[in-house]
Each structure stands twice: as structure tokens, then as C-alpha cells.
mmCIF entry with sequence, helices, sheets and N, C-alpha, C, O atoms, coordinates in Angstrom:
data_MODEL
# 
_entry.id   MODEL 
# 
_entity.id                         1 
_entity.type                       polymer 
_entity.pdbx_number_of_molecules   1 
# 
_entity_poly.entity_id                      1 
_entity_poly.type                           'polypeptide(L)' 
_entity_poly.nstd_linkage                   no 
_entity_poly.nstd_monomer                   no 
_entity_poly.pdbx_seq_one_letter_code       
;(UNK)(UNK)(UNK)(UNK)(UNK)(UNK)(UNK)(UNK)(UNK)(UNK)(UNK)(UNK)(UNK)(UNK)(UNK)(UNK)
(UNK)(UNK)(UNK)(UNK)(UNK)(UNK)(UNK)(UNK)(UNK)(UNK)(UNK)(UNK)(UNK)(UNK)(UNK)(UNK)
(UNK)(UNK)(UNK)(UNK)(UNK)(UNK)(UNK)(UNK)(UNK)(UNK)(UNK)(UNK)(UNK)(UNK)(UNK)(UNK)
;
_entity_poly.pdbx_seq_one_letter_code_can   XXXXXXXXXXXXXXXXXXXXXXXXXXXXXXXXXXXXXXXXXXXXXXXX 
_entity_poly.pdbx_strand_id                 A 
# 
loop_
_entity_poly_seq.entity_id 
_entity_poly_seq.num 
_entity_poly_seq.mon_id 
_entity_poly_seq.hetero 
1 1  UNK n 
1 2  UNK n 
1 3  UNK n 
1 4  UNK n 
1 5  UNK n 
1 6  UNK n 
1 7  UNK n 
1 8  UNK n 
1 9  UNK n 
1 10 UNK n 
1 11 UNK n 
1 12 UNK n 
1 13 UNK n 
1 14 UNK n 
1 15 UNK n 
1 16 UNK n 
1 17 UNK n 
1 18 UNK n 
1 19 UNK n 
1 20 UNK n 
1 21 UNK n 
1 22 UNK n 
1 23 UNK n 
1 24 UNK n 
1 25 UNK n 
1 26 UNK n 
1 27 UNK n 
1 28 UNK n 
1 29 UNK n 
1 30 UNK n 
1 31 UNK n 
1 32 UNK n 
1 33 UNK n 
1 34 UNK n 
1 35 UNK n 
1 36 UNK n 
1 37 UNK n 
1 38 UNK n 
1 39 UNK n 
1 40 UNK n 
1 41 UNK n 
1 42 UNK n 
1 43 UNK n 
1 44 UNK n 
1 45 UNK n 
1 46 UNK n 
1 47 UNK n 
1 48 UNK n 
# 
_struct_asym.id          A 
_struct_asym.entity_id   1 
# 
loop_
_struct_conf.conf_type_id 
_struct_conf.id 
_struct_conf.pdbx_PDB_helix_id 
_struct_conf.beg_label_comp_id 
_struct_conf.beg_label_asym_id 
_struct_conf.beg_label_seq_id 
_struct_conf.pdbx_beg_PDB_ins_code 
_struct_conf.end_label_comp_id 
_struct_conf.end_label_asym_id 
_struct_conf.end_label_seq_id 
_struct_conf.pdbx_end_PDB_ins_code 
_struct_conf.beg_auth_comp_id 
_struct_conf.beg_auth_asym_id 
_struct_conf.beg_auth_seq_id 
_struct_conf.end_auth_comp_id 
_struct_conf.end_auth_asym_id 
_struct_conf.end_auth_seq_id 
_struct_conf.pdbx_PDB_helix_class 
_struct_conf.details 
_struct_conf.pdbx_PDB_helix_length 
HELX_P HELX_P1 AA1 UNK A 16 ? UNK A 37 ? UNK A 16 UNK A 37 1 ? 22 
HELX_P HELX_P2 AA2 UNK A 40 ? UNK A 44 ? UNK A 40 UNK A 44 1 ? 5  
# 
_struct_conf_type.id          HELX_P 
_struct_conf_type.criteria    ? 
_struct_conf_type.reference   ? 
# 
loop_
_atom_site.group_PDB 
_atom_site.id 
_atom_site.type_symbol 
_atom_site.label_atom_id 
_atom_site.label_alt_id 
_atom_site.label_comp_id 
_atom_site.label_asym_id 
_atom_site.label_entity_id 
_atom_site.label_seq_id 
_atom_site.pdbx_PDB_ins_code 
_atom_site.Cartn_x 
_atom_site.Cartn_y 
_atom_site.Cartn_z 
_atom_site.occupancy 
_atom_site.B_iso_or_equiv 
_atom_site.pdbx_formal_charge 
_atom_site.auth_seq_id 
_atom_site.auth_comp_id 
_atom_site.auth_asym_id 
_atom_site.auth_atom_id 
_atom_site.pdbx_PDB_model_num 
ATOM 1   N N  . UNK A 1 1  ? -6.222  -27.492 -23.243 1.00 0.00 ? 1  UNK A N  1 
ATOM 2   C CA . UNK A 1 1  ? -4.915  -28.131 -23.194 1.00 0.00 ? 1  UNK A CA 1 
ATOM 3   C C  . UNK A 1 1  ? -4.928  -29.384 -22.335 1.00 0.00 ? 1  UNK A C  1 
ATOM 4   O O  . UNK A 1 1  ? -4.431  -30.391 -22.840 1.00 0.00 ? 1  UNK A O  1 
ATOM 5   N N  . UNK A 1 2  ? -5.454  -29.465 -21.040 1.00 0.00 ? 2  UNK A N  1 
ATOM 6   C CA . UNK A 1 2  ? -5.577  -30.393 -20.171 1.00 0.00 ? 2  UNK A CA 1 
ATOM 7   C C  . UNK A 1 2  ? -6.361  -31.607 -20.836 1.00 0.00 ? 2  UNK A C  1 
ATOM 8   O O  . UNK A 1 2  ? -6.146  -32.647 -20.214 1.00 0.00 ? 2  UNK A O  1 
ATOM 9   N N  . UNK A 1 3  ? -7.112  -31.748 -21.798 1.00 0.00 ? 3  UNK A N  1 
ATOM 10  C CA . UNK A 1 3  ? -8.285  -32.586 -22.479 1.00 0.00 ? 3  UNK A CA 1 
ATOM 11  C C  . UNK A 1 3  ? -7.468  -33.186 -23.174 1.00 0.00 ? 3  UNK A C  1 
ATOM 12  O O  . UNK A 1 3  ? -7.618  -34.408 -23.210 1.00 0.00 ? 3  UNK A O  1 
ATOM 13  N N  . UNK A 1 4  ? -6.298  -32.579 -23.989 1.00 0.00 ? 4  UNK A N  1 
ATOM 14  C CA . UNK A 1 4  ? -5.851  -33.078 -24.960 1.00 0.00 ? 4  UNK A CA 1 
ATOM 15  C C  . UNK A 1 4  ? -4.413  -33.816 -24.610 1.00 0.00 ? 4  UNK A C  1 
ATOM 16  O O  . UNK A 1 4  ? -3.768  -34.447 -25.447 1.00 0.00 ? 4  UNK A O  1 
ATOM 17  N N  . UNK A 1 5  ? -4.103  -33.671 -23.524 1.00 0.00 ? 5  UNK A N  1 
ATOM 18  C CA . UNK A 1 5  ? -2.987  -34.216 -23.055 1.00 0.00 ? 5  UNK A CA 1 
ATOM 19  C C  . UNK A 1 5  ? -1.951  -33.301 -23.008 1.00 0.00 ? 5  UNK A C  1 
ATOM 20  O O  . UNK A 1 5  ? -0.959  -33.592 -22.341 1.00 0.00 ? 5  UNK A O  1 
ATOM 21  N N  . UNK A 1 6  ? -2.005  -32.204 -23.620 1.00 0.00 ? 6  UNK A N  1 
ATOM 22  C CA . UNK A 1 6  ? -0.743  -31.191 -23.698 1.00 0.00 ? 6  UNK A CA 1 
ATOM 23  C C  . UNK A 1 6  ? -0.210  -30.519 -21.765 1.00 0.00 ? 6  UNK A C  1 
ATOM 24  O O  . UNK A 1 6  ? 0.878   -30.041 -21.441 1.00 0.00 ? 6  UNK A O  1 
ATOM 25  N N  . UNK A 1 7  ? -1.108  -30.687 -21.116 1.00 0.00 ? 7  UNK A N  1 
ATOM 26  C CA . UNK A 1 7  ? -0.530  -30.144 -19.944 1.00 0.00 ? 7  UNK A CA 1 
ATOM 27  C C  . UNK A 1 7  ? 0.430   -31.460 -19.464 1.00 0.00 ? 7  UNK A C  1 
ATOM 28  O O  . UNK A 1 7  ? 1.646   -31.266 -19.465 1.00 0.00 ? 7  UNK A O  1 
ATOM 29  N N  . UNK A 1 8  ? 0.139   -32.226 -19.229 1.00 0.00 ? 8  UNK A N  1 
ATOM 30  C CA . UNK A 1 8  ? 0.112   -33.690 -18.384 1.00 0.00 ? 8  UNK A CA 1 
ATOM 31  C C  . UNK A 1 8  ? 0.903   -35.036 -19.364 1.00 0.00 ? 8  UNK A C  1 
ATOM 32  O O  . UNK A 1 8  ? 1.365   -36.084 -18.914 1.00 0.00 ? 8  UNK A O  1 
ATOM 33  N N  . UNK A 1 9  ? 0.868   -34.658 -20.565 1.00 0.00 ? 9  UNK A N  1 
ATOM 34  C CA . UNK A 1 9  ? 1.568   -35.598 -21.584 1.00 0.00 ? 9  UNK A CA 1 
ATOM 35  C C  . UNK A 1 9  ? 0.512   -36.956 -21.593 1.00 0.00 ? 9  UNK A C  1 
ATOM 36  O O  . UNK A 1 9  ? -0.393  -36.658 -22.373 1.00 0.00 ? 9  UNK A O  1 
ATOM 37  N N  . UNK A 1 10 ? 0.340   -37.939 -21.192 1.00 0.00 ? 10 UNK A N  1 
ATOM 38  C CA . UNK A 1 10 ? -0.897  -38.646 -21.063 1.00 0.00 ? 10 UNK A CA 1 
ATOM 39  C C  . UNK A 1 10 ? -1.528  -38.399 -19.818 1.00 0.00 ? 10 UNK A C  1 
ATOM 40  O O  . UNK A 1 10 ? -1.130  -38.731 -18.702 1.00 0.00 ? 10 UNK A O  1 
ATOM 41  N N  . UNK A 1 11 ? -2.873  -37.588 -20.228 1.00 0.00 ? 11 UNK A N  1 
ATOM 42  C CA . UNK A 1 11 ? -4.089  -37.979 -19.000 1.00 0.00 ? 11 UNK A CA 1 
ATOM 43  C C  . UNK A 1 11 ? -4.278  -38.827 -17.865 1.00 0.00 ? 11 UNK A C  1 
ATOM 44  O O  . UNK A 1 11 ? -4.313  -38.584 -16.659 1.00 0.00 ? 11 UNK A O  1 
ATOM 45  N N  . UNK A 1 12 ? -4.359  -39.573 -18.338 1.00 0.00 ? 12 UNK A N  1 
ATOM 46  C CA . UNK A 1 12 ? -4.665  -41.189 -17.879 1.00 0.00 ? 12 UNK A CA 1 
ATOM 47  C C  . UNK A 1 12 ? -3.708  -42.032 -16.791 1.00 0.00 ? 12 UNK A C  1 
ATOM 48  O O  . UNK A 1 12 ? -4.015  -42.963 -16.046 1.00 0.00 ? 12 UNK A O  1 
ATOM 49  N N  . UNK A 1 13 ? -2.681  -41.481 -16.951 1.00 0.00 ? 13 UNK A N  1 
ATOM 50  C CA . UNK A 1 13 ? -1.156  -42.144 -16.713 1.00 0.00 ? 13 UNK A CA 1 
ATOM 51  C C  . UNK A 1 13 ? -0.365  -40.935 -15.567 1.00 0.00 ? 13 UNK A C  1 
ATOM 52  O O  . UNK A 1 13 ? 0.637   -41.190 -14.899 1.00 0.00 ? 13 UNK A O  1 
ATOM 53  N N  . UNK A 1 14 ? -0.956  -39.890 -15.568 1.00 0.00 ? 14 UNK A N  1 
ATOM 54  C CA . UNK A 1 14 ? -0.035  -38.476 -14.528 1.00 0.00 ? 14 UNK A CA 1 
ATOM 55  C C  . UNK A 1 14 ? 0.054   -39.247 -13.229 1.00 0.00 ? 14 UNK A C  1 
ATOM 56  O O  . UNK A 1 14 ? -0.827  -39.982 -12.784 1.00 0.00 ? 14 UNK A O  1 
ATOM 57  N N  . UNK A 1 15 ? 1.202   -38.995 -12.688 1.00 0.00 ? 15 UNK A N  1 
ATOM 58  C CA . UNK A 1 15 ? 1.190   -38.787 -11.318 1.00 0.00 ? 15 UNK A CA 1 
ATOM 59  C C  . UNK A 1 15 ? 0.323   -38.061 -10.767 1.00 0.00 ? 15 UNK A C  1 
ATOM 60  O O  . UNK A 1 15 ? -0.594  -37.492 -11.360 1.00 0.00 ? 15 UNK A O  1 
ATOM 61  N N  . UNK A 1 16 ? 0.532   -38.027 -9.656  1.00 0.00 ? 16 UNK A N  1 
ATOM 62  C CA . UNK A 1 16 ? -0.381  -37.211 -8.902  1.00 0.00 ? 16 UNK A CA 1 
ATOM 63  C C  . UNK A 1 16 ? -0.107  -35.722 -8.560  1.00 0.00 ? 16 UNK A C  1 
ATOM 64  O O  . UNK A 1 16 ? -0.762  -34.680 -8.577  1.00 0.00 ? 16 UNK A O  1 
ATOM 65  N N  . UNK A 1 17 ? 1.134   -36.088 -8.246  1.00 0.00 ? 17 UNK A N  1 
ATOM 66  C CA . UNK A 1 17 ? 1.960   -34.615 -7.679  1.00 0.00 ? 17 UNK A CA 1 
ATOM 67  C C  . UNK A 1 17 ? 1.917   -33.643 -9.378  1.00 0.00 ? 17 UNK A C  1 
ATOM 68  O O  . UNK A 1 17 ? 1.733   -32.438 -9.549  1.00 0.00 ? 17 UNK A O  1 
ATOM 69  N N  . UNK A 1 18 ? 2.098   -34.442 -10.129 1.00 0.00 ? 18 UNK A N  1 
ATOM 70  C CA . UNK A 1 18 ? 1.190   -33.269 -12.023 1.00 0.00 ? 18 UNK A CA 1 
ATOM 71  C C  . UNK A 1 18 ? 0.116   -32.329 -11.845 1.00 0.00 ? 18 UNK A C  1 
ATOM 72  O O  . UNK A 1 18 ? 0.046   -31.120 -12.069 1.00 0.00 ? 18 UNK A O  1 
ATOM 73  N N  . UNK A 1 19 ? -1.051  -33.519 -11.197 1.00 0.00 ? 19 UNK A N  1 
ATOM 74  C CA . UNK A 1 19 ? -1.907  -33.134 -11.486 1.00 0.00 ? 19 UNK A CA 1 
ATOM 75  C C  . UNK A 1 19 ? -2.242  -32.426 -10.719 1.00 0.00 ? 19 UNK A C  1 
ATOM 76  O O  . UNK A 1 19 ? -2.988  -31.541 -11.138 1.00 0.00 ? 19 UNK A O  1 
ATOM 77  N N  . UNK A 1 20 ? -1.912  -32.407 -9.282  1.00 0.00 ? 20 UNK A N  1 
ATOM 78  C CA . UNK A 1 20 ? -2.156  -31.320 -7.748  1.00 0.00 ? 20 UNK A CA 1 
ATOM 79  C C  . UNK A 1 20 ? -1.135  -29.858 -8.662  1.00 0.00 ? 20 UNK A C  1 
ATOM 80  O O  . UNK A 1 20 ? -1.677  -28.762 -8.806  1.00 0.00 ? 20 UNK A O  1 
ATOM 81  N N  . UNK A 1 21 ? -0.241  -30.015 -8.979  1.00 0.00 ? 21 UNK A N  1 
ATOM 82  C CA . UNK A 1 21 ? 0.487   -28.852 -9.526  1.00 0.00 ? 21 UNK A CA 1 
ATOM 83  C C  . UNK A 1 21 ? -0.881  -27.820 -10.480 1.00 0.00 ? 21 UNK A C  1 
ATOM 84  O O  . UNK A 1 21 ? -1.270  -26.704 -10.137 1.00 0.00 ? 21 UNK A O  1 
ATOM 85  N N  . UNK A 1 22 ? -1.290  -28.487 -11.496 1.00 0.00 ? 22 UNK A N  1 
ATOM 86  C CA . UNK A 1 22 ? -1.851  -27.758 -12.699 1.00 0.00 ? 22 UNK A CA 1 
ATOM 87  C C  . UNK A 1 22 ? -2.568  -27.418 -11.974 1.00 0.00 ? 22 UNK A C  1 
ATOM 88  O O  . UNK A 1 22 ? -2.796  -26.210 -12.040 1.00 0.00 ? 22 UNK A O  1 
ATOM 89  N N  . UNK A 1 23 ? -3.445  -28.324 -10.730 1.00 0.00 ? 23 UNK A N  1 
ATOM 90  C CA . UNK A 1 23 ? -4.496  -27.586 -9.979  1.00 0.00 ? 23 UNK A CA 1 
ATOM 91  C C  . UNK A 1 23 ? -4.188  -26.141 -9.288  1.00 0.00 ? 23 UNK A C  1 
ATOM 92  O O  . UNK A 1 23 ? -4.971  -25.199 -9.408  1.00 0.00 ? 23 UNK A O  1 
ATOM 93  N N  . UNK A 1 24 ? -3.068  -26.067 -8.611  1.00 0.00 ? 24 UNK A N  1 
ATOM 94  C CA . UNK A 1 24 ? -2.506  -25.513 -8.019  1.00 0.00 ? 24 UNK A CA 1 
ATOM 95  C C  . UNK A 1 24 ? -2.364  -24.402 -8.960  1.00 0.00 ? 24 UNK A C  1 
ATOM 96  O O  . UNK A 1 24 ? -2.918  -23.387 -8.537  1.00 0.00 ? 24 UNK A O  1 
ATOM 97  N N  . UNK A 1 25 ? -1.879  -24.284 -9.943  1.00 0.00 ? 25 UNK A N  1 
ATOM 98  C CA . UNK A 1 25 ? -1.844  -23.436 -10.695 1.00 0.00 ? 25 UNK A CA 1 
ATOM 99  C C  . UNK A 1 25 ? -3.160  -22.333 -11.094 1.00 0.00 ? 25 UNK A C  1 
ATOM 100 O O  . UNK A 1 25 ? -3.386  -21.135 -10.927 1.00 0.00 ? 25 UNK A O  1 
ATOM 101 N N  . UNK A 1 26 ? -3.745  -23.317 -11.615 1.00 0.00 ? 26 UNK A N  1 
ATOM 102 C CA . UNK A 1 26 ? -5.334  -22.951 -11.742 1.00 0.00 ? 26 UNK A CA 1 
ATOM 103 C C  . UNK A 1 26 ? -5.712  -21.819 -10.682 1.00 0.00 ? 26 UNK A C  1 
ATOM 104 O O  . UNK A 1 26 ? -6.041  -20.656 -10.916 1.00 0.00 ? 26 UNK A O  1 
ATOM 105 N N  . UNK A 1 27 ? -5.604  -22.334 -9.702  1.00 0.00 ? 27 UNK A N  1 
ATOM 106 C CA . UNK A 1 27 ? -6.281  -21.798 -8.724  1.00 0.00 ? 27 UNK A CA 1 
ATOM 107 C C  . UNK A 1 27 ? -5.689  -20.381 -8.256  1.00 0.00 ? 27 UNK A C  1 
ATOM 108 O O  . UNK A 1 27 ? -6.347  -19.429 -7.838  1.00 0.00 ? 27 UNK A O  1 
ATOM 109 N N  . UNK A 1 28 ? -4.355  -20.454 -8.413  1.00 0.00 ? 28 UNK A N  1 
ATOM 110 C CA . UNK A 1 28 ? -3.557  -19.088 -8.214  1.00 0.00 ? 28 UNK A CA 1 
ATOM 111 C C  . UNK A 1 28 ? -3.459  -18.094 -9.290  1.00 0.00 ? 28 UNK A C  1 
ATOM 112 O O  . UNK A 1 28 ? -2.809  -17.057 -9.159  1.00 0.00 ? 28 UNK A O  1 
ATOM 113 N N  . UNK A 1 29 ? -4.281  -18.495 -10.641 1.00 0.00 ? 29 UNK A N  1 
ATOM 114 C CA . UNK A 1 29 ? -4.931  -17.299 -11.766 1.00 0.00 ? 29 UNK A CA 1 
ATOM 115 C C  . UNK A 1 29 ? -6.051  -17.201 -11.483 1.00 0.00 ? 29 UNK A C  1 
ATOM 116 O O  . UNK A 1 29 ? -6.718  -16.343 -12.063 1.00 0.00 ? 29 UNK A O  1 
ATOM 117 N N  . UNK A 1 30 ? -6.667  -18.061 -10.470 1.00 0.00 ? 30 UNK A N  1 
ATOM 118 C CA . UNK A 1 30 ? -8.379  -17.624 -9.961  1.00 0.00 ? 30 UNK A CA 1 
ATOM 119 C C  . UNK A 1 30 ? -8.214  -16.447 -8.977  1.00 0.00 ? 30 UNK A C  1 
ATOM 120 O O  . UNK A 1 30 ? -8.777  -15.422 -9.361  1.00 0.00 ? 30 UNK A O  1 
ATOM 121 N N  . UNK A 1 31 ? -7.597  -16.363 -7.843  1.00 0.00 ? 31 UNK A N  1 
ATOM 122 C CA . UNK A 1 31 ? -7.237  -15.860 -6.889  1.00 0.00 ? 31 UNK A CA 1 
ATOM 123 C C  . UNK A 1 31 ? -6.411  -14.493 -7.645  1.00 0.00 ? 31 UNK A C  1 
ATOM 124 O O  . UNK A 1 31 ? -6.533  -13.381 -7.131  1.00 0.00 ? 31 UNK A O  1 
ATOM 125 N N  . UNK A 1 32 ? -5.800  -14.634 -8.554  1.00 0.00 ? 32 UNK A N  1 
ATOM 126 C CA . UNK A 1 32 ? -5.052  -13.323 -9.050  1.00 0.00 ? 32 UNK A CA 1 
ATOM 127 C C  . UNK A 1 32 ? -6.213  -12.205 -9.923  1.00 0.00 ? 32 UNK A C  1 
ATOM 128 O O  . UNK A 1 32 ? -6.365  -10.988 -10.036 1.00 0.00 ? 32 UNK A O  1 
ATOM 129 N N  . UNK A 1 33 ? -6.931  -13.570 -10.464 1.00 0.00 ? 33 UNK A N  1 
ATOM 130 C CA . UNK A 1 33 ? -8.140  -12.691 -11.060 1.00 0.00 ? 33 UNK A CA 1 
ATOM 131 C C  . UNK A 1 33 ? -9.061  -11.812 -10.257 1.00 0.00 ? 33 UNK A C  1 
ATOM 132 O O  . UNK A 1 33 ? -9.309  -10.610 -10.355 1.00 0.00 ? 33 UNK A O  1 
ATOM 133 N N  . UNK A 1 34 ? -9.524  -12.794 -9.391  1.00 0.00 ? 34 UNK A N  1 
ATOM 134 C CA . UNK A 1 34 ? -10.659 -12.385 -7.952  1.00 0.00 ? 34 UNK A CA 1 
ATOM 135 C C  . UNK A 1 34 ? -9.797  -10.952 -7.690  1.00 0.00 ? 34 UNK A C  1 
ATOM 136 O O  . UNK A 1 34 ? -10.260 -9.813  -7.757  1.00 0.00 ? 34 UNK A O  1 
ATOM 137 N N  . UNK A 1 35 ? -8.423  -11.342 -7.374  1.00 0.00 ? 35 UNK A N  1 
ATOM 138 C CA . UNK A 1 35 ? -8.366  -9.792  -6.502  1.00 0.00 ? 35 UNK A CA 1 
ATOM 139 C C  . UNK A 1 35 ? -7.979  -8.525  -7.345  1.00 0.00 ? 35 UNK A C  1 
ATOM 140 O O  . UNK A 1 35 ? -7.826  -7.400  -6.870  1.00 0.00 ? 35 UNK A O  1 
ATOM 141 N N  . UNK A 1 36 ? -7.825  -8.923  -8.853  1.00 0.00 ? 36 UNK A N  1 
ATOM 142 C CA . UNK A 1 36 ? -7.991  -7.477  -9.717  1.00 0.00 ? 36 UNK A CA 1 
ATOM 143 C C  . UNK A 1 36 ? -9.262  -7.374  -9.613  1.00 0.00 ? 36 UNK A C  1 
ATOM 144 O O  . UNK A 1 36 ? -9.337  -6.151  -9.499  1.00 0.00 ? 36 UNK A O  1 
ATOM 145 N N  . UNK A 1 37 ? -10.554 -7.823  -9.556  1.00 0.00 ? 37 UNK A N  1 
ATOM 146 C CA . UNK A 1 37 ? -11.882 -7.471  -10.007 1.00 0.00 ? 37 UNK A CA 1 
ATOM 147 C C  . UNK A 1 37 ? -12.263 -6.962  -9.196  1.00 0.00 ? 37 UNK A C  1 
ATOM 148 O O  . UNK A 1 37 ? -13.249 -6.236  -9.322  1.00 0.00 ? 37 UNK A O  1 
ATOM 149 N N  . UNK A 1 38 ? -11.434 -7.191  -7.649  1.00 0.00 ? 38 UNK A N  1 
ATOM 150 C CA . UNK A 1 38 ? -11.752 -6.608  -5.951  1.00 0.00 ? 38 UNK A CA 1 
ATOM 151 C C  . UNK A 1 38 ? -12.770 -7.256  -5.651  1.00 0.00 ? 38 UNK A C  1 
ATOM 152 O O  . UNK A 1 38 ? -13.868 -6.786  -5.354  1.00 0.00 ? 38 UNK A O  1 
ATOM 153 N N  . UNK A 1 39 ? -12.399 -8.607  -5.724  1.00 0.00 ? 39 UNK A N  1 
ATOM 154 C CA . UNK A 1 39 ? -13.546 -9.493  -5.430  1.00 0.00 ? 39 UNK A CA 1 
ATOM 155 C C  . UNK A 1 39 ? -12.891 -10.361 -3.912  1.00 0.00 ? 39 UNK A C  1 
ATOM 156 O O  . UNK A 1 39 ? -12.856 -11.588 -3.993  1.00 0.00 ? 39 UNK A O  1 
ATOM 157 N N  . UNK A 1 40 ? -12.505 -9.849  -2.878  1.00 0.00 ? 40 UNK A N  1 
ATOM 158 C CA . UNK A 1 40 ? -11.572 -10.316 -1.940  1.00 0.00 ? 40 UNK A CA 1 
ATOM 159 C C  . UNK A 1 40 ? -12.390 -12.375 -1.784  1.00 0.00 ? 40 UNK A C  1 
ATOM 160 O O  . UNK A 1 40 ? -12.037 -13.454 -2.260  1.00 0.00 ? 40 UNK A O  1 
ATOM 161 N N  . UNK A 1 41 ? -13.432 -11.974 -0.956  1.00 0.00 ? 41 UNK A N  1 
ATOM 162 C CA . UNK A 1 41 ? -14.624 -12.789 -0.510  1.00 0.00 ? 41 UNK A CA 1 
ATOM 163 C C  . UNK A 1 41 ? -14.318 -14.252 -2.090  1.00 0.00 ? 41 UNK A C  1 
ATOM 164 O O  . UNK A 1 41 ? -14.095 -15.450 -1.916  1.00 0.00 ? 41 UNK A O  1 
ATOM 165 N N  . UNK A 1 42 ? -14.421 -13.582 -3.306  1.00 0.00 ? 42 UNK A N  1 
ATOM 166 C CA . UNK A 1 42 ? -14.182 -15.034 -3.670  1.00 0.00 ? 42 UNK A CA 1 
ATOM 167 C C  . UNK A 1 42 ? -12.749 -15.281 -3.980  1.00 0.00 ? 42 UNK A C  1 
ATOM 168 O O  . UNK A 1 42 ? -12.535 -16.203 -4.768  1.00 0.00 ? 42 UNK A O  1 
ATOM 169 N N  . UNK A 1 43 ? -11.824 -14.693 -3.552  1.00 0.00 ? 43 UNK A N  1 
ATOM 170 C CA . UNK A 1 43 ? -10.485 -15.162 -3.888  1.00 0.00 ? 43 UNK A CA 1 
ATOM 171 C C  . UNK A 1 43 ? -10.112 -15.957 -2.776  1.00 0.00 ? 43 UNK A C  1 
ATOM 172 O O  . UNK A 1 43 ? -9.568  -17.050 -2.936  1.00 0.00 ? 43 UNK A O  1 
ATOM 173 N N  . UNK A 1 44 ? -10.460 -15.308 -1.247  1.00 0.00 ? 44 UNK A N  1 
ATOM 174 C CA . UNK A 1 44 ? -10.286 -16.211 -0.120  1.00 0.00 ? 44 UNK A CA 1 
ATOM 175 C C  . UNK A 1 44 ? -10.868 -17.848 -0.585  1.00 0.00 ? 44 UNK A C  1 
ATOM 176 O O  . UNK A 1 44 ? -10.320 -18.948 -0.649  1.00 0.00 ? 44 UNK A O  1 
ATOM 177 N N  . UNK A 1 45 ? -11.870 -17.485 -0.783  1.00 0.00 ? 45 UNK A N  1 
ATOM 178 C CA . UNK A 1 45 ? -12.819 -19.301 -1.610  1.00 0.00 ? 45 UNK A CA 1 
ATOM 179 C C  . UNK A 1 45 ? -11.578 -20.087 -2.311  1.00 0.00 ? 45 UNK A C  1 
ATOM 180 O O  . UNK A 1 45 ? -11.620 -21.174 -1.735  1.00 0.00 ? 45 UNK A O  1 
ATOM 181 N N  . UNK A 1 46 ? -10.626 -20.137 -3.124  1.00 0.00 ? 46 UNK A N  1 
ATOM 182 C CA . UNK A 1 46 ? -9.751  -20.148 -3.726  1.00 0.00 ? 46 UNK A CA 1 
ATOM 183 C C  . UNK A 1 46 ? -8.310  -20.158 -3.195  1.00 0.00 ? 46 UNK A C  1 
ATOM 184 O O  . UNK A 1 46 ? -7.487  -20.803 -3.845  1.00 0.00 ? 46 UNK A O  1 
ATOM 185 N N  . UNK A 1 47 ? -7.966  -19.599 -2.234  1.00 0.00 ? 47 UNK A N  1 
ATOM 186 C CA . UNK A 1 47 ? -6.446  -19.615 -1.741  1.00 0.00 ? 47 UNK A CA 1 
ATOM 187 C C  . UNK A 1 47 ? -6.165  -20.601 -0.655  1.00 0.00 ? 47 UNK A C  1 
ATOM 188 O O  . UNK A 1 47 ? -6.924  -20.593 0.313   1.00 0.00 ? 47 UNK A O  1 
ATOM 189 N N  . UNK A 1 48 ? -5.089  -21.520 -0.693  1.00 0.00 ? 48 UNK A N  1 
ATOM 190 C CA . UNK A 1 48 ? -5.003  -22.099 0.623   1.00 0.00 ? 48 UNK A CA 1 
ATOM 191 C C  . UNK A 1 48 ? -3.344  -22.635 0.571   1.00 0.00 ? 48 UNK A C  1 
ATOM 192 O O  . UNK A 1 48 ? -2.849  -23.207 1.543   1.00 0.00 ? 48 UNK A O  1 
# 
């Protein structure tokens, strides 16, 4: 989705505060994942 422009509407052109968001996002289904798998050690890697 992000490649094609569908998150962000044009790539090229996002603000910043867009693109820290989707990151942000990202990272809090990494961290949700890590700690179903009981993977504490890499979810900490991931949360801030």
C-alpha cells in the first residue's frame, strides 16, 4: 500500500508528521506481534 501511494496519497509530496504516523503505526503491530509470540526482548527493540 505504502509503494503505491494508497497510505500517504502521493509518496513524494507527504508531510512529515504522515509519514512518522504510518511509522508509528507499523511499529505498534510489531510490538503487538512480538508480545503474542512472547517475544518481550524484541518488542522492547520496537516500543518507544
Amino acid at each position: 500500500l505504502c509503494s503505491k501511494g494508497a497510505v500517504l496519497g502521493e509518496p513524494f509530496e507527504a508531510p512529515a508528521g504522515d509519514i512518522a504516523s504510518v511509522a508509528s503505526f507499523i511499529e505498534t503491530k510489531l510490538v503487538t506481534c512480538y508480545l503474542r509470540m512472547r517475544k518481550p526482548d524484541l518488542a522492547l527493540n520496537h516500543a518507544h
